[in-house]
C-alpha positions, 0 to 999 in steps of 0.5 A, spaced: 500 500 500 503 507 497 504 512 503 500 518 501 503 524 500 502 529 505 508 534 505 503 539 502 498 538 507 498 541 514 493 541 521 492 546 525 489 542 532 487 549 534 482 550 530 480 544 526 483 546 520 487 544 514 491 548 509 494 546 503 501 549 501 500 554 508 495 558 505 489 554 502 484 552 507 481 546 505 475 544 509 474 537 512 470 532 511 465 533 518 465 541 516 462 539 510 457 534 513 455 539 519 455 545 514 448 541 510 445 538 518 448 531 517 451 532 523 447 531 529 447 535 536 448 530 540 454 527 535 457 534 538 456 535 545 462 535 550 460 529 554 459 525 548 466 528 544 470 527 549 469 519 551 469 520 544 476 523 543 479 518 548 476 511 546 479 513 539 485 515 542 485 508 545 484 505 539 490 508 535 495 507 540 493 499 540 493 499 533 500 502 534 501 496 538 500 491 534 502 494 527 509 496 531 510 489 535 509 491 541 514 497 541 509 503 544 514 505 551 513 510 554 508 516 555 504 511 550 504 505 554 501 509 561 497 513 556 495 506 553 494 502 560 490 508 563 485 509 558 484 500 557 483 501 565 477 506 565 474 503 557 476 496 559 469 493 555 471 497 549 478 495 549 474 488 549 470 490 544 475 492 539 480 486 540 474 481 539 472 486 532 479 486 529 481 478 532 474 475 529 474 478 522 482 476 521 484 484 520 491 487 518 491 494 520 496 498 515 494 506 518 491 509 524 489 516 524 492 518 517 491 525 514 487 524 506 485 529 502 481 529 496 478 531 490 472 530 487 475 533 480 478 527 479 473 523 478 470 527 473 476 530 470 476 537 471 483 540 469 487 544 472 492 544 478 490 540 484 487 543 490 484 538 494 476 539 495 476 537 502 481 533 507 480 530 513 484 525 518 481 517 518 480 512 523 483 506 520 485 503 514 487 496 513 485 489 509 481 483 511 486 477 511 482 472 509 479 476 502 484 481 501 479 486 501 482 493 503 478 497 509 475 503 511 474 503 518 471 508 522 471 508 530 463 511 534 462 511 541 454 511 541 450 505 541 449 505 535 452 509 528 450 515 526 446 516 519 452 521 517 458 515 518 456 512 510 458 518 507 464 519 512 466 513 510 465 515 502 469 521 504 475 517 506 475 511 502 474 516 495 481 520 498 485 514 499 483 510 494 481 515 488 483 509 483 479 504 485 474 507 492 468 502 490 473 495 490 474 498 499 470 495 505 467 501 509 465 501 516 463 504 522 466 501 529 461 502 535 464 500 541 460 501 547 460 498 554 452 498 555 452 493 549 454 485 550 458 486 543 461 490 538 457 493 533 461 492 525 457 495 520 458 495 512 456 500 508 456 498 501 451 502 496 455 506 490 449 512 491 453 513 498 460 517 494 454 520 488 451 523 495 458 525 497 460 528 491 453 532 492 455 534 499 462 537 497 459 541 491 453 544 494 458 546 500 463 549 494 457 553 492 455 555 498 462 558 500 466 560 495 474 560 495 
């Protein structure tokens, strides 16, 4: 799997932001969810985002783990061992997600960026149409199919999680996005079990290219 190019691509955690070059502001992929009311309240309330932050903070770092061969140390490792102490059901959940579909995790929490222009052949320089930072993305061992994963914390997947996914896979994987498994990971600990959920209509990227355009018109550079 090619690493992506990212050198051109920046994040301000300040304020949420993407720029391209320094200078190109480059809205994210939640921005253009929330921005036509996919993203719901609760979705973003401060109790939910910060159990939210840290049970995918507990997830990246045991991806790091396994795909490292146990070299997390340090910080990390406390980091890890605190946060598997207060979500130690989700930690559960999440190792019986990853062990009972036979995953092979290739990246976590990796910046992408995307345009929509290439799949309709718009010339011109590259600007990326919107950017944003992906859960997971690995391949299923037993087929070989390339995933698109990303981690939820509610009980169940909200509605925008397919277009998330649409998002994320069409910006990894520009030359064959429809070929890769996409999926919302539920973790929970009210629930006895993960919670895996595929989404497999083509009409998901047609909606995200809708998504994307609309937000264009609606904010013009």
């Amino acid at each position: 799997m090619a690493r992506i190019n990212l050198e051109r691509l920046t994040f301000d955690p300040k304020y949420h932001a993407y720029w391209w070059d320094g200078k190109q502001y480059i809205p994210s992929v939640t921005q253009i969810l929330d921005d036509s009311g996919h993203i719901s309240k609760f979705s973003k309330s401060e109790s939910h985002a910060n159990r939210g932050t840290e049970i995918h903070e507990m997830v990246h770092l045991e991806i790091k783990r396994l795909m490292d061969g146990r070299s997390v140390r340090g910080q990390s490792k406390i980091r890890l061992n605190q946060l598997k102490s207060i979500y130690p059901i989700e930690f559960q959940q999440f190792t019986e997600f990853h062990t009972e579909l036979d995953i092979e995790f290739m990246e976590t929490e990796v910046m992408v960026h995307g345009s929509i222009g290439l799949l309709e052949y718009i010339p011109g320089p590259y600007i990326p149409d919107y950017a944003g930072t992906a859960d997971i993305f690995g391949v299923f061992r037993k087929t070989g199919d390339l995933l698109a994963g990303d981690v939820k914390s509610g009980m169940s997947p909200p509605p925008h999680a397919k277009l998330q996914l649409a998002a994320y896979a069409l910006a990894r994987h520009p030359m064959d996005y429809a070929s890769v498994k996409r999926g919302a990971l539920t973790l929970h600990a009210n629930k006895k079990k993960y919670k895996w959920k595929e989404y497999e209509k083509e009409e998901d990227f047609q909606e995200w290219i809708r998504q994307v355009k609309r937000y264009k018109r609606n904010n013009p550079q």
